[in-house]
DOMI-778349 format. One record per residue (C-alpha): residue number from 1; residue in one letter; chain; x, z, y. Coordinates in steps of 0.2 Angstrom, whole numbers. Layout:
REM DOMI-778349
REC / nr / rest / kette / X / Z / Y
REC / NUM / a / A / X / Z / Y
...
//
This chain:
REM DOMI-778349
REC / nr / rest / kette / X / Z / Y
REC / 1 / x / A / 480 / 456 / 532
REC / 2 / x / A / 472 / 458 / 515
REC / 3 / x / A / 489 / 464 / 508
REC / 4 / x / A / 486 / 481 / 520
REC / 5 / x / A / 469 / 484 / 508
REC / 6 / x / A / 476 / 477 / 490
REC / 7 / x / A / 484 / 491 / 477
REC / 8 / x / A / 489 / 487 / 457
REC / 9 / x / A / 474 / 496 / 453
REC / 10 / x / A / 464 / 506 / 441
REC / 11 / x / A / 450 / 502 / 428
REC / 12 / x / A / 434 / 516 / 431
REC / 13 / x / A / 442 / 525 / 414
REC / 14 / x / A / 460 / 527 / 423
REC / 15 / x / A / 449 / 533 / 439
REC / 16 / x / A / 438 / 545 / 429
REC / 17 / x / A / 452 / 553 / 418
REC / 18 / x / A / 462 / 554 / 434
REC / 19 / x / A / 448 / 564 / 444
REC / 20 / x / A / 445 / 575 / 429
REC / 21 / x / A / 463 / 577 / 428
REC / 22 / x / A / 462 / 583 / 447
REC / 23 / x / A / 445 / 594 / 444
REC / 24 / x / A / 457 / 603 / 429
REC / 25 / x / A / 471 / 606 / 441
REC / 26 / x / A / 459 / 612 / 455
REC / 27 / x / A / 449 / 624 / 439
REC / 28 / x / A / 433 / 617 / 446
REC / 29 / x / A / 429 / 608 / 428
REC / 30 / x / A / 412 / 618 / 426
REC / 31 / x / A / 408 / 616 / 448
REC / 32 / x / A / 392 / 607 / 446
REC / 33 / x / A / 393 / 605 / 465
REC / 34 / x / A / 409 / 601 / 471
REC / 35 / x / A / 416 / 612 / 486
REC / 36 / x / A / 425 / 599 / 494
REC / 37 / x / A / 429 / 608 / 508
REC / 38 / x / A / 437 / 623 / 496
REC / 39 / x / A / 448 / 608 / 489
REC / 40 / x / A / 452 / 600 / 502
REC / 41 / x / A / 458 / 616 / 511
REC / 42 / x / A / 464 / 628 / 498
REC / 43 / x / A / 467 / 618 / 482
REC / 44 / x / A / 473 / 602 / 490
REC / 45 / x / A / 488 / 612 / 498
REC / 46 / x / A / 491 / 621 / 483
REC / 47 / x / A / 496 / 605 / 474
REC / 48 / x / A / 503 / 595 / 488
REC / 49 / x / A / 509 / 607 / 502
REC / 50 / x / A / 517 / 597 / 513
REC / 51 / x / A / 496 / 593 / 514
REC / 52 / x / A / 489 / 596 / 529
REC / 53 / x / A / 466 / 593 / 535
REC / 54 / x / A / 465 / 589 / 551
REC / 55 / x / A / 447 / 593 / 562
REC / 56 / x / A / 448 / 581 / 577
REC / 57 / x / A / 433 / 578 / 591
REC / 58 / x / A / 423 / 562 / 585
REC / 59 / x / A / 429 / 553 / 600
REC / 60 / x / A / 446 / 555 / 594
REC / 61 / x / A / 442 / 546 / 577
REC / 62 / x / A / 437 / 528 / 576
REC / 63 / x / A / 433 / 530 / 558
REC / 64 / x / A / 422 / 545 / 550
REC / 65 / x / A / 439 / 550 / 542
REC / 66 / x / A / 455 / 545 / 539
REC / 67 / x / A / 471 / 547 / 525
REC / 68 / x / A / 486 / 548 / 534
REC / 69 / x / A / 502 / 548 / 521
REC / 70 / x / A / 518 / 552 / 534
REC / 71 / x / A / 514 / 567 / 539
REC / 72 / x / A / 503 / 571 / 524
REC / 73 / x / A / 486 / 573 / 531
REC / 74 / x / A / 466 / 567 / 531
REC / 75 / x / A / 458 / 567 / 549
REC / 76 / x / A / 443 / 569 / 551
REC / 77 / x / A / 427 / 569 / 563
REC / 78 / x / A / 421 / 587 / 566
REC / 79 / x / A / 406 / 581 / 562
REC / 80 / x / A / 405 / 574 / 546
REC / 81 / x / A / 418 / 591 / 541
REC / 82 / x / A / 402 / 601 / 547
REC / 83 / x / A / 389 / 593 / 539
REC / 84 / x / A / 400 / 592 / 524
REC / 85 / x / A / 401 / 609 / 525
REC / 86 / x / A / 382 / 610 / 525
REC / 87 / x / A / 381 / 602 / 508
REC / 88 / x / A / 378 / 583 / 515
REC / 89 / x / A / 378 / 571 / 502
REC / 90 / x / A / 385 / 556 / 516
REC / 91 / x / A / 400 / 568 / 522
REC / 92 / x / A / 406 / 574 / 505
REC / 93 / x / A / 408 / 558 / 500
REC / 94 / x / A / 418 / 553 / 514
REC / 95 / x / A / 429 / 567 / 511
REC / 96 / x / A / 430 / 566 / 492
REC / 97 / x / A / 432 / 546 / 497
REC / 98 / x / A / 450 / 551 / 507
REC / 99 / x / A / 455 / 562 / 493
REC / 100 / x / A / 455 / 546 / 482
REC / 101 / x / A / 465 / 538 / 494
REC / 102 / x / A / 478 / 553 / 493
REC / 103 / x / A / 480 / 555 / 476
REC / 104 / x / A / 478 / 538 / 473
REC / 105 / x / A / 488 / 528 / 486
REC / 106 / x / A / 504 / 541 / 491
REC / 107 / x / A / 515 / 527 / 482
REC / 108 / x / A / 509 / 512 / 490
REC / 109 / x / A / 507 / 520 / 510
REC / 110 / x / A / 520 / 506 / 513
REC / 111 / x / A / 505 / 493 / 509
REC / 112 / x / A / 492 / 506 / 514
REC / 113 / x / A / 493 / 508 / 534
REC / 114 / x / A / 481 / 520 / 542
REC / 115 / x / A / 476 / 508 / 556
REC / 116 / x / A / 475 / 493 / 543
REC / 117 / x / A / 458 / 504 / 537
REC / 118 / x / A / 449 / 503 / 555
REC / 119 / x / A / 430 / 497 / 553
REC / 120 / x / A / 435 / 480 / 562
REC / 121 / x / A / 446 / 475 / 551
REC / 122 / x / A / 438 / 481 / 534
REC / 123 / x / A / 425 / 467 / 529
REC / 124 / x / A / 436 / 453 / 533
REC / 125 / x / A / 451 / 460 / 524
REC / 126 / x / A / 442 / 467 / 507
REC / 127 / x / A / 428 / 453 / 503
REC / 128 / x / A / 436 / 445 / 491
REC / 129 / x / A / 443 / 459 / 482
REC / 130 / x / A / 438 / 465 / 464
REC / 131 / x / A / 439 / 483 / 461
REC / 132 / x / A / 455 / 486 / 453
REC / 133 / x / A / 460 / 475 / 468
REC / 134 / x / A / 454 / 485 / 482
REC / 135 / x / A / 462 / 502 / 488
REC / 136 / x / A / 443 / 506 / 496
REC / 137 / x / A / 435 / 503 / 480
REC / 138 / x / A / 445 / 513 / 471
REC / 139 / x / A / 443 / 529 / 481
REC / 140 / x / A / 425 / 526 / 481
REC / 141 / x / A / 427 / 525 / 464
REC / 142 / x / A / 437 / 541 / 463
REC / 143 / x / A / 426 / 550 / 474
REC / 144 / x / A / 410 / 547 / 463
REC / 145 / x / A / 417 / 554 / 449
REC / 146 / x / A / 427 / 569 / 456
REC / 147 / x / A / 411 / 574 / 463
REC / 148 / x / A / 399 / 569 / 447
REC / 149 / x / A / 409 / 567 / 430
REC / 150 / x / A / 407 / 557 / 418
REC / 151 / x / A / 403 / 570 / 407
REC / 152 / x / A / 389 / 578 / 419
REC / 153 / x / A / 381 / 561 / 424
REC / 154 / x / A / 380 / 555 / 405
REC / 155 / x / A / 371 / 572 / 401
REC / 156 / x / A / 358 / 569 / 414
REC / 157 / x / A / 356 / 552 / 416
REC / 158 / x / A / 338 / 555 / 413
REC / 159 / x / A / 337 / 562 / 429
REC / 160 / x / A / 345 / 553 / 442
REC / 161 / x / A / 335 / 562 / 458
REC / 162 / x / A / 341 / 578 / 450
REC / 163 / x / A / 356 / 575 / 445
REC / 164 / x / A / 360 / 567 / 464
REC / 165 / x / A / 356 / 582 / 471
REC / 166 / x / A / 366 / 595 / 457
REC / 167 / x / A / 382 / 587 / 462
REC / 168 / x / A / 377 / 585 / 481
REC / 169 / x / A / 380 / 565 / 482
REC / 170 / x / A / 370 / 551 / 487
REC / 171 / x / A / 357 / 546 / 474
REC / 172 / x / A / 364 / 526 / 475
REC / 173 / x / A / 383 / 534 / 469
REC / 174 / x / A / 375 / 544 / 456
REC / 175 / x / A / 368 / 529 / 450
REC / 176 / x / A / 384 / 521 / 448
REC / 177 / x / A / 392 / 536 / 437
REC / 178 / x / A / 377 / 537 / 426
REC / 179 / x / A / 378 / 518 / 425
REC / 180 / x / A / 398 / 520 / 420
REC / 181 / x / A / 396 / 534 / 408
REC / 182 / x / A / 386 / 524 / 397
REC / 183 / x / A / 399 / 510 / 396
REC / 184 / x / A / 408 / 511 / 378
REC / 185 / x / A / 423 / 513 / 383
REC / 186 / x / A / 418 / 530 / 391
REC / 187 / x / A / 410 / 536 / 376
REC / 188 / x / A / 423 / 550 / 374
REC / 189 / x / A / 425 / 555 / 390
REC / 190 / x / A / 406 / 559 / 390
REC / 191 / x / A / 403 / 567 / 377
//
């Protein structure tokens, strides 16, 4: 049911305070290269410690990872923890993705089921969408810039193979902040 995916959302500017709100609370402001693992093990806790990131076998997770809201948790693949570990773009997104949801989403978990997010039903029940609309969008969103501010991208924005690699995401989401940060209404948050 599309209703499982839809949240009263945030504009990219809500999205990018927010994430720099969280970046302040975690004091990784100046992190060029996010330690998502470090967050989402030591800081994450810290703030919400009823929080709890779970490591299961691959075979055990139909998705690559997945926001849970009763108990408080992300599960996640062993493998994509590992190679986020290893500084994979791919996996850190993932994870920075499911810290979106969690900050994000605690207040609509009624409307937000864990197995309304499974692969199968995603396509159907996102499509029509729009990004405010869309709780997947949004945590996208919020990964991006949690991992690449507003105010990095806009700074580098010359440089988009450089700056993909500085902040350890994939060149395609680096393109989207770059592409945010010089929107007029982010004017002060990248400067």
């Amino acid at each position: 049911m599309a209703d499982d995916f839809y949240t009263s959302g945030l504009n990219g500017r809500d999205i990018a305070i927010l994430a720099q709100r969280y970046r302040d609370k975690f004091d990784i402001v100046d992190q060029e290269c996010t330690d998502i693992i470090n967050v989402l093990e030591f800081k994450l806790p810290q703030a919400f410690p009823e929080f709890n990131l779970i490591e299961v076998q691959d075979d055990e997770l139909d998705d690559y990872a997945r926001t849970v809201f009763e108990p408080l948790c992300i599960v996640v693949r062993q493998s994509v923890y590992d190679d986020a570990s290893r500084g994979s773009a791919f996996s850190r997104m993932i994870l920075a993705h499911e810290l979106g949801h969690l900050i994000m989403h605690r207040e609509h978990k009624n409307r937000l089921p864990a197995a309304a997010l499974r692969k199968d039903a995603y396509t159907e029940n996102v499509k029509n969408l729009n990004g405010k609309e869309s709780a997947e969008a949004q945590a996208t969103q919020f990964a991006r810039v949690f991992l690449l501010p507003i105010k990095m991208a806009f700074a580098h924005r010359n440089n988009l193979d450089s700056l993909a690699q500085r902040a350890g995401i994939p060149k395609i989401d680096a393109s989207s902040v770059v592409n945010l940060s010089r929107r007029q209404e982010m004017y002060d948050l990248a400067k």
